[in-house]
N, C-alpha and C positions, 0 to 999 in steps of 0.2 A: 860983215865979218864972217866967218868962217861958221861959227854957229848958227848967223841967221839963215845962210847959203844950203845949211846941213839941213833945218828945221822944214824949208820952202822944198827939198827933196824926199823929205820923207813925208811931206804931207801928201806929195803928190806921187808915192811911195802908196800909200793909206789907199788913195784914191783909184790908183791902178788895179790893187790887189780888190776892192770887190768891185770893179768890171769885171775882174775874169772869175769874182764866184758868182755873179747875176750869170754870165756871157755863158758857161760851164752847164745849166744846168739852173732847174729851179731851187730854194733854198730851200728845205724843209725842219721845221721846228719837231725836236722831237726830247726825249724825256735824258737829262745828265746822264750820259754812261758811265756808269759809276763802277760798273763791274769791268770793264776795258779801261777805266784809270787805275784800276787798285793791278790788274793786271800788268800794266805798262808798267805802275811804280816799283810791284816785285820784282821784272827783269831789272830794271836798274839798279836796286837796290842788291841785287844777286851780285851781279857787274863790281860794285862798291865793294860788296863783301870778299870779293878775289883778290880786288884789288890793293885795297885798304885795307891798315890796322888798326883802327880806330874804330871798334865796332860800336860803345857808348857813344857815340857820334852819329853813328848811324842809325842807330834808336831811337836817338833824342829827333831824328829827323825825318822816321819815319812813323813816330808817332804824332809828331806835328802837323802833319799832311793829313794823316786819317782824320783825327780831331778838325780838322776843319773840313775836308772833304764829307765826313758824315754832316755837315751842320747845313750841306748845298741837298739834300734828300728833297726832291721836286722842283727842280730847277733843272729849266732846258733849255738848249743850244739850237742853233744853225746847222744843219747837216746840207754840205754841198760835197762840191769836187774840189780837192787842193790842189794847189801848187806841190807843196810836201818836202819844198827846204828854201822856203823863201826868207833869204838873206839880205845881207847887203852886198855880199859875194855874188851874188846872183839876181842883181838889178843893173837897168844901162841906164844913159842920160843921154838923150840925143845932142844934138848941135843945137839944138832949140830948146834945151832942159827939160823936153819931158821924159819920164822915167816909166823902163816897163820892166816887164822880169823876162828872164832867163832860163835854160835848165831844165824843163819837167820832165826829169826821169824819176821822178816821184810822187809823179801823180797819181795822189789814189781819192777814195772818199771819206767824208767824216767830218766832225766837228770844226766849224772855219775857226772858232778862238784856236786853232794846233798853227792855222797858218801865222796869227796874227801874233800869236806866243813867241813863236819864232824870231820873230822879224824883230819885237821888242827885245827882247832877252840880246840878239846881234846886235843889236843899238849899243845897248850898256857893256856887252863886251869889248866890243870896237872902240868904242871911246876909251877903255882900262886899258885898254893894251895903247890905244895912242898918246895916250896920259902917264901911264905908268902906274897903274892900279888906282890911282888918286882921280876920282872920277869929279866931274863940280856938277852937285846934286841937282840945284835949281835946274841950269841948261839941262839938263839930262830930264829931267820932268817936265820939260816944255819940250823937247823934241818926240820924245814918246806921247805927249797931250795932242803933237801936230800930226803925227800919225793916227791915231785915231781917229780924229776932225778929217782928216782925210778921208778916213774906212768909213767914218757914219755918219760924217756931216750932222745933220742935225737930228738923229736917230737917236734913242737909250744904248745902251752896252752895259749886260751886268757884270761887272766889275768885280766882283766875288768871283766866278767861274770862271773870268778872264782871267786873274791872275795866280789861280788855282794852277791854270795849263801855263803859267808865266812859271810857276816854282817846278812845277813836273819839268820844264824843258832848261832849268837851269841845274836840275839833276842831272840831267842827263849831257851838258856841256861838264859836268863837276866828272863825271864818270867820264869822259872821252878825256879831259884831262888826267886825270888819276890814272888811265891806261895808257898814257901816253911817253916814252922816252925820257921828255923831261920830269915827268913824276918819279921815276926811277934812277935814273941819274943825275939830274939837276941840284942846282945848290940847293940845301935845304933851307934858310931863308927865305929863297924866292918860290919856294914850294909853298911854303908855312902861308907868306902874302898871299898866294894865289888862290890858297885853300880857304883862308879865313874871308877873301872875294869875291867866292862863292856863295859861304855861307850866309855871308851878309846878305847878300843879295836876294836868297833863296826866302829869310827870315821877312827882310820890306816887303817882298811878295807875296807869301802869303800869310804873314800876321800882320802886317800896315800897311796894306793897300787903300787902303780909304783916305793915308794922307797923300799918296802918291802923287796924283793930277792936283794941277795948278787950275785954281778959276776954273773950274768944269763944274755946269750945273743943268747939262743933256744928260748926264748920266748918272745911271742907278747907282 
């Protein structure tokens, strides 16, 4: 089926993306930059504020981030070399199905959960837009669970920090939306769905990430 075809490419999706954070560069563990997320979240959250009239909205959502962000104080990350917009837009499939990436004019350094953030968050988009915002939840939790299996095999992943950089990076899709042509002139309607698929999105992430993976029991 089309989902399992999807599942067997993003696993091997997983797989590709840390050969090239081992291949890049040694990993190094180092302490949550917590002063470079709150940074990252203000420009966006600026961005929103240009953008958007819904500032109560923006509150409620920038309050939710802190509130959990401060709860991650001592927790540390992977520091390598990224990719720095590894999508699905910017993955191949050979004749033989294996998959590699595309693209590094954005490579830089820094926390690898930004590359894996990424790649997740494109997953759930891609599917809403091929769906028509009506995502089906289960597959969508098993292909992001085969992604990972992919990235750690049989490794931990703290899952709190990961999907911390899962909601900062669905900001910042909500912002590129919101700046976007159709935010300004598009039906209001399908502004309204887009926005409120956003937010949903942003919320499972980081206040119910703990239901998120199916059967996963490698990880924190």
């Amino acid at each position: 089926s089309h989902w399992k075809q999807f599942r067997k490419t993003i696993t091997q999706a997983g797989m590709w993306l840390r050969i090239y954070h081992d291949n890049m560069g040694a990993l190094k563990t180092a302490p949550l930059p917590i002063k470079d997320i709150r940074f990252e979240m203000d420009h966006v959250m600026d961005g929103l504020a240009k953008a958007s009239q819904d500032k109560t909205l923006q509150r409620l959502v920038r309050a939710a981030f802190d509130r959990v962000l401060d709860t991650l104080q001592g927790s540390t990350v992977s520091i390598g070399e990224l990719h720095g917009d590894f999508t699905l837009g910017n993955t191949y499939i050979t004749p033989d199905g294996e998959v590699g990436g595309i693209d590094f004019e954005g490579v830089t350094r820094g926390p690898v959960f930004k590359d894996i953030a990424r790649l997740i968050v494109d997953i759930e988009v891609h599917k809403a837009l091929r769906h028509g915002y009506i995502v089906y939840f289960p597959r969508l939790q098993r292909c992001i669970s085969a992604f990972l299996d992919g990235y750690y095999q049989s490794e931990s992943c703290d899952l709190q920090v990961l999907y911390l950089y899962c909601a900062l990076e669905v900001i910042k899709r909500w912002l590129r939306f919101e700046s976007s042509s159709l935010y300004s002139s598009g039906p209001k309607r399908k502004i309204k769905r887009i926005t409120l698929f956003y937010i949903r999105m942003f919320v499972r992430f980081l206040l119910l990430n703990k239901y998120l993976l199916v059967g996963k029991k490698n990880y924190k």
